[in-house]
C-alpha positions as CSV (number, residue, x, y, z in Angstrom):
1,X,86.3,102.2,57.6
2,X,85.8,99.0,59.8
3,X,85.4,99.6,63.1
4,X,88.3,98.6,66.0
5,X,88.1,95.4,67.8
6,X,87.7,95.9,71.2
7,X,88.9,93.0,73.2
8,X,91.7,91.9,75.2
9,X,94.3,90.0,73.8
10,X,95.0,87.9,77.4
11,X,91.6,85.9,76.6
12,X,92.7,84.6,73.1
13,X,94.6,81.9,72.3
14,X,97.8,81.9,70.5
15,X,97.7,79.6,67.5
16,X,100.4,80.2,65.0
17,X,103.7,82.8,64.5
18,X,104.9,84.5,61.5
19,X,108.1,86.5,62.3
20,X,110.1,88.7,59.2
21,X,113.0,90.9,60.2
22,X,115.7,92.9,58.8
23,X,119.4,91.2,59.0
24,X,121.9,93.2,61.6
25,X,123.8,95.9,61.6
26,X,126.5,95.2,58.3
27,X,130.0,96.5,56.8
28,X,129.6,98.0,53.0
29,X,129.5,95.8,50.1
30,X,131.8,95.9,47.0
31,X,129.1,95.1,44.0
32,X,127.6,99.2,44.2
33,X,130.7,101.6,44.0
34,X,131.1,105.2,42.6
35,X,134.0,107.3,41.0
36,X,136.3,108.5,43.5
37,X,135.7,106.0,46.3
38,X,138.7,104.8,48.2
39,X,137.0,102.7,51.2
40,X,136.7,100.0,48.9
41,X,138.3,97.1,50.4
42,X,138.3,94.3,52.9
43,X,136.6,96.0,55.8
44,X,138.2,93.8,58.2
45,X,138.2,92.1,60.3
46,X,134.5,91.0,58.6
47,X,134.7,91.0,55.2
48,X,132.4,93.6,52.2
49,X,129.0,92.8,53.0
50,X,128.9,91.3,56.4
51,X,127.3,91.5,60.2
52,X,129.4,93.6,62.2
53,X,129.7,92.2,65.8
54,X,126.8,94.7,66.6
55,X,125.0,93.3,64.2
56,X,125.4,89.8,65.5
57,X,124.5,90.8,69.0
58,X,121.0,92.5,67.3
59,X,119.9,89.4,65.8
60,X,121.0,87.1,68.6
61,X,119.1,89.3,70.6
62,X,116.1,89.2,68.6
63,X,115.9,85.8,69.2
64,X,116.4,86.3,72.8
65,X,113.3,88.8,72.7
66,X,110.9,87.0,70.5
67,X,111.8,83.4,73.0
68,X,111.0,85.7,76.2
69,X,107.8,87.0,74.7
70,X,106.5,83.9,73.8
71,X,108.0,80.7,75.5
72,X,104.9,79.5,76.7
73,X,103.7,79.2,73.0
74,X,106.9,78.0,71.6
75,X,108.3,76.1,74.6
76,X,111.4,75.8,76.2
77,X,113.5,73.1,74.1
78,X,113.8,73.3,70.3
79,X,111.6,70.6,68.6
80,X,112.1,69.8,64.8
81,X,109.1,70.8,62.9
82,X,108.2,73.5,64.9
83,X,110.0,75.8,63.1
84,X,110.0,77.1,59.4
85,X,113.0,79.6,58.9
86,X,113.1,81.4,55.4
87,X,115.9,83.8,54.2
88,X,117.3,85.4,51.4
89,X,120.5,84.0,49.8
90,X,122.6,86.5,51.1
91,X,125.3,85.9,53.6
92,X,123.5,88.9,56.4
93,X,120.5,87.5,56.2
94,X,121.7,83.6,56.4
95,X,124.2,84.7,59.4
96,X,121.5,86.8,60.8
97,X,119.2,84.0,61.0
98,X,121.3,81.6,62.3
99,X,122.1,84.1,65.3
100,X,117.9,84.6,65.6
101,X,117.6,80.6,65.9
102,X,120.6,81.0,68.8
103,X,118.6,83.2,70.7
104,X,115.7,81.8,70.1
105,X,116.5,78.1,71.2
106,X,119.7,77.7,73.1
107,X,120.3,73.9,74.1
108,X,119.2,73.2,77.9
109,X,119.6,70.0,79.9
110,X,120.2,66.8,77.3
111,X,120.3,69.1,74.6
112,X,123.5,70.8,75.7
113,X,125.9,68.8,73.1
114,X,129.0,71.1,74.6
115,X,129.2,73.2,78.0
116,X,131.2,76.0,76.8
117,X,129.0,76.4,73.9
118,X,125.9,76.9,74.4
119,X,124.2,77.0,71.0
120,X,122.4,73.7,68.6
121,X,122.6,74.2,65.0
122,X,118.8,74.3,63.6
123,X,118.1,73.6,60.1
124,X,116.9,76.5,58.0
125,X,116.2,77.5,53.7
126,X,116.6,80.0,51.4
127,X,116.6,80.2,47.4
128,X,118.3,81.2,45.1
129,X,118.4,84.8,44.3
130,X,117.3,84.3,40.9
131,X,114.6,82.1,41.8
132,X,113.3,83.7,45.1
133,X,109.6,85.3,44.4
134,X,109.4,85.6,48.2
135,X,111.7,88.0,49.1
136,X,113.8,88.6,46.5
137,X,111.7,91.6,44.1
138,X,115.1,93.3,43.0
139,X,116.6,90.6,41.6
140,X,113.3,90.3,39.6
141,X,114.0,92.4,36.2
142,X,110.1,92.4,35.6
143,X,109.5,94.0,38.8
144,X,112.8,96.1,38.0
145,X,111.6,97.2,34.8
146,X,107.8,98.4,35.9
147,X,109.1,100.3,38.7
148,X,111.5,102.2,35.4
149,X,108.5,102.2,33.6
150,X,106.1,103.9,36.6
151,X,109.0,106.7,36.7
152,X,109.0,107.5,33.8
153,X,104.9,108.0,33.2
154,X,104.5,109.9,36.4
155,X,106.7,111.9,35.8
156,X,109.1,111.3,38.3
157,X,112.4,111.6,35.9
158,X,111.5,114.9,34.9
159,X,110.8,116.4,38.7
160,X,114.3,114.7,39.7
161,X,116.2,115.6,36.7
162,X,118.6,117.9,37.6
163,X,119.1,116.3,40.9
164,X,119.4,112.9,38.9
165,X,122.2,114.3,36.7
166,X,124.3,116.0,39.7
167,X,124.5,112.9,41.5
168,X,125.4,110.7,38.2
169,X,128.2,113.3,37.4
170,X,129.4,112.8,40.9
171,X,129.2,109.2,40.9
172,X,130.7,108.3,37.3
173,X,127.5,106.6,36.1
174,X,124.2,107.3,34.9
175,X,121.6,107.2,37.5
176,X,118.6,105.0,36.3
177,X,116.0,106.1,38.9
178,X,115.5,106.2,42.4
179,X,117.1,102.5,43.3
180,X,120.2,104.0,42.1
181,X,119.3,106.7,44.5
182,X,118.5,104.0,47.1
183,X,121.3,102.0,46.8
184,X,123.6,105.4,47.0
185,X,122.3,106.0,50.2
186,X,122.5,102.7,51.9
187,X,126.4,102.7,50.7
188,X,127.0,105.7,52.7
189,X,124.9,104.8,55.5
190,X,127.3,102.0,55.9
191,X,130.0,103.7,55.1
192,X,129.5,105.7,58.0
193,X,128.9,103.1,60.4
194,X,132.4,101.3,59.7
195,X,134.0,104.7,60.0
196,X,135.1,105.5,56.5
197,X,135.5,108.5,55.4
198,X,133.1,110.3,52.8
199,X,133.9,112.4,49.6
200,X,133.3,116.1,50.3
201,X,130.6,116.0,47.7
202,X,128.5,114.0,49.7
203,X,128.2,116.1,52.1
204,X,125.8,118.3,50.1
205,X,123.2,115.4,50.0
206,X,123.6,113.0,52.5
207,X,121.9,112.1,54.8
208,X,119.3,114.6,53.5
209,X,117.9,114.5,50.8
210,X,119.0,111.3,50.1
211,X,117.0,110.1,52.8
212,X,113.9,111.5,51.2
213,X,114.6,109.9,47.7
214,X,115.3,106.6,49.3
215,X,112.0,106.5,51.5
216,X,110.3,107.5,48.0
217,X,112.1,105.0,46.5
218,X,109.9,102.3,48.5
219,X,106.4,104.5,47.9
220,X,107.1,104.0,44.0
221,X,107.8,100.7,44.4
222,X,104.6,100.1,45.5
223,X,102.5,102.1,43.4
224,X,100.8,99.5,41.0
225,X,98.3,96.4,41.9
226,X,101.6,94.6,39.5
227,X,104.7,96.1,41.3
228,X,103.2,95.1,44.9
229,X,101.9,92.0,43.6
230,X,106.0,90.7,42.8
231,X,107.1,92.7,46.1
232,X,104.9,91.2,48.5
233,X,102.3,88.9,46.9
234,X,104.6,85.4,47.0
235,X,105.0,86.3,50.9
236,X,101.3,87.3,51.8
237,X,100.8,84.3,49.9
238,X,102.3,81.9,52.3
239,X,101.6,83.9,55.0
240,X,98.1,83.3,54.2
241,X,98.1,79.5,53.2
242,X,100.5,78.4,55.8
243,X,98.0,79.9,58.3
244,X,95.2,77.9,56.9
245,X,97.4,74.2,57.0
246,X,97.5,75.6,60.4
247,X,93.7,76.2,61.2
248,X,93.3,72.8,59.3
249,X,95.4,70.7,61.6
250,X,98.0,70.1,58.5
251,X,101.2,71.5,60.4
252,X,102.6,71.2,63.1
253,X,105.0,74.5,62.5
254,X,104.4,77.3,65.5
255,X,106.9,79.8,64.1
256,X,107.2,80.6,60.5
257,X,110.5,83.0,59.9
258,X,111.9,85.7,57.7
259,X,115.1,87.1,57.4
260,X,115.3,89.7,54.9
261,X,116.2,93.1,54.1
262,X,114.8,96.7,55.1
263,X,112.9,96.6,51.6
264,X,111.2,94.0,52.3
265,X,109.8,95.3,56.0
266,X,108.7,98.4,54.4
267,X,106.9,96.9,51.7
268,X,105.1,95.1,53.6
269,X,104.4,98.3,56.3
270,X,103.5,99.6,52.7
271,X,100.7,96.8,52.0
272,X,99.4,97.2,55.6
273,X,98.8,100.5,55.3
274,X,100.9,101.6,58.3
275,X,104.1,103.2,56.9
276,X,103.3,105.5,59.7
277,X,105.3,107.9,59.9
278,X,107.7,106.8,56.2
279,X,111.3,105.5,57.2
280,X,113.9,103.7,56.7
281,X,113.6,100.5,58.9
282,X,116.0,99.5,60.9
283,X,118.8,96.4,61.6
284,X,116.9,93.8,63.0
285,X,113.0,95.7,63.3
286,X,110.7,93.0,62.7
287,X,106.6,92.7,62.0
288,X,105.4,89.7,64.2
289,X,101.9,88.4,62.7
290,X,99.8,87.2,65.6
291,X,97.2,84.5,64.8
292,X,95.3,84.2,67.5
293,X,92.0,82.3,68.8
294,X,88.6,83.8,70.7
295,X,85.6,81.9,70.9
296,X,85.4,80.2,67.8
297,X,86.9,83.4,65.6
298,X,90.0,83.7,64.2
299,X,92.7,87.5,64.4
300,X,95.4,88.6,63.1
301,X,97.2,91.0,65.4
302,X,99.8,92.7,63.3
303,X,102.7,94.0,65.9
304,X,106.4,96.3,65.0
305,X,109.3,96.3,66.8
306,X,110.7,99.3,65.5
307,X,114.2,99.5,67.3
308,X,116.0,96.9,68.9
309,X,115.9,98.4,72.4
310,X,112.1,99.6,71.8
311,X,108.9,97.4,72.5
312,X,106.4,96.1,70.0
313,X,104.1,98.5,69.2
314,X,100.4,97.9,67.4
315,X,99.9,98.8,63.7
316,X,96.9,100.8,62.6
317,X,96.6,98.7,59.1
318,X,93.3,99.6,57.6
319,X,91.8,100.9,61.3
320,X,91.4,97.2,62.8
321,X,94.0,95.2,64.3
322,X,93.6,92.6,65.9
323,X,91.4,92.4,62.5
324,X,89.4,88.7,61.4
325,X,91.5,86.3,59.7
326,X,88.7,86.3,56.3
327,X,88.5,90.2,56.5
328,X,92.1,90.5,56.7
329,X,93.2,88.2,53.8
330,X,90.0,90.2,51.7
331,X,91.3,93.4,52.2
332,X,94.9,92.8,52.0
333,X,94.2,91.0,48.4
334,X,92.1,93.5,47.3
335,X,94.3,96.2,48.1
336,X,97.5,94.8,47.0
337,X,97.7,92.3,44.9
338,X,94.3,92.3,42.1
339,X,94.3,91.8,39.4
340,X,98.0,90.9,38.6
341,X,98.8,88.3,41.1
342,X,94.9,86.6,41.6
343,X,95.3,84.7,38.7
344,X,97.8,82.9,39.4
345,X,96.8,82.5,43.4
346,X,97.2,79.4,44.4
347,X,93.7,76.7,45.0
348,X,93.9,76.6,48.3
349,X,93.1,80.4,48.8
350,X,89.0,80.6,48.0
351,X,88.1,83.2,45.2
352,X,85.1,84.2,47.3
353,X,87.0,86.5,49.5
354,X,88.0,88.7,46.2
355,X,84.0,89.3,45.7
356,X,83.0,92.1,47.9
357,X,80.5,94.8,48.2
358,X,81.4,95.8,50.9
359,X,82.5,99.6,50.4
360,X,82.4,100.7,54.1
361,X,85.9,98.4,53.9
362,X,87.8,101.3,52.0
């Protein structure tokens, strides 16, 4: 185990931000439904599928926090190029992003287009679901179909069987796995936040053990160098390269943002090795990747706000954080991501930092 890095932050140098959260607080959707469920509907006044006014307030807030904490880096007035907003094509994360950017750069002075709103669109981008290998892994049938496939050998249909079975006879469909399970327990969650009520039969497994099968839902899902290769692989990725255009001089971006969905924050807790303790994540948490400076060297100080009222805390990952930029990128690859992804890594990434013999990293 590499040892900790003992310094103090204050004396490095901030060079570059990369910023994923979870979308805010939401009313249910209509697409995952079950036998006997009467709160289908329009769940006004939002709509199926949408930020609740809490939820808006969370990631405006966000926005608010992440500009207090670092407005000497980013500055006070919104500059185009500065920032590199990423999303998934849903309409929560889009509307949760575009609250973020609010709180994040409010017009001031010549920017203020109209005194009683104070608020400057910002450009942002997302892809299409379909074609979105950043943060989009369910809507990836490949990644779908080896997560089936990992159940299956391990041995993971036959310990859930029978609890498997009750909940598809309760639900009117077969359940294929623990997503089904997953996506079961999110419906209710929200369910219960818009103040619907819930079937009597629920009651026997939610919130527990659903909880359990929708935290080990995640775990599976990140089980095999292939499955966390499509979950997280495209994002480290970028992550990684956008970090060296950065070191390079080739950008001029300070922020690079991410708004996604709880999967996607726990995978990637998952491929830093600080799931710590296993949860579900919550509206609006966020990872903040630090890049920072010290005398010639370049960190990466990993940080998770965990609730929206709570501060950042410090991630273990693999014992070091803040950990060396080349150390970091060579133990994140070789832990996540060889040998599916590698081959098809992009050139800018060098293949020396796949070539260790270093066993005192593991």
């Amino acid at each position: 185990m590499p040892h900790r890095h003992l310094w103090n932050v204050e004396l490095s140098n901030l060079v570059l931000l990369h910023i994923l959260f979870r979308h805010g607080n939401r009313t249910p959707t209509n697409y995952y439904t079950f036998k006997g469920d009467t709160n289908l509907g329009l769940y006004q006044p939002y709509g199926p599928g949408q930020l609740t006014n809490e939820g808006k307030r969370r990631a405006y807030g966000l926005g608010q926090y992440i500009r207090g904490k670092y407005i000497d880096f980013i500055g006070n007035n919104y500059i185009p190029g500065v920032l590199d907003p990423l999303c998934t094509e849903s309409d929560r994360a889009q509307v949760s992003l575009q609250l973020f950017l609010a709180g994040l750069f409010p017009p001031i002075d010549a920017l203020i287009w109209n005194k009683d709103l104070l608020w400057q669109p910002i450009p942002y981008k997302y892809n299409s679901a379909a074609n979105d290998k950043i943060l989009a892994c369910l809507h990836n049938h490949e990644f779908l179909d080896e997560h089936i496939k990992y159940q299956k050998e391990s041995g993971i249909f036959e310990k859930h069987k029978a609890f498997f079975e009750f909940v598809s006879q309760k639900v009117g469909f077969k359940v294929n796995g623990l997503v089904d399970i997953w996506r079961l327990y999110i419906r209710l969650i929200t369910e219960t936040e818009y103040g619907s009520k819930l079937p009597d039969w629920t009651a026997e497994i939610f919130p527990k053990p659903l909880e359990d099968f929708a935290i080990e839902n995640y775990l599976t899902q990140m089980m095999t160098p292939k499955m966390r290769s499509m979950a997280i692989g495209e994002l480290t990725n970028k992550i990684i390269l956008d970090t060296n255009a950065k070191l390079a001089a080739k950008s001029r971006v300070k922020v690079h943002i991410y708004s996604a969905h709880e999967l996607n924050v726990a995978h990637l807790l998952l491929g830093l090795k600080s799931f710590i303790p296993p949860h579900l994540p919550n509206y609006c948490s966020c990872l903040i990747f630090e890049i920072r400076e010290r005398k010639g060297d370049i960190y990466v100080q990993v940080l998770y706000k965990r609730n929206f009222c709570g501060k950042t805390e410090q991630l273990p990952l693999w014992g070091n954080n803040p950990c060396q930029f080349d150390m970091f990128v060579k133990i994140f690859y070789e832990k996540n991501v060889v040998p599916y992804f590698i081959d098809n890594l992009s050139p800018e990434i060098s293949p020396n930092i796949f070539l260790s013999t270093r066993q005192d990293l593991f």
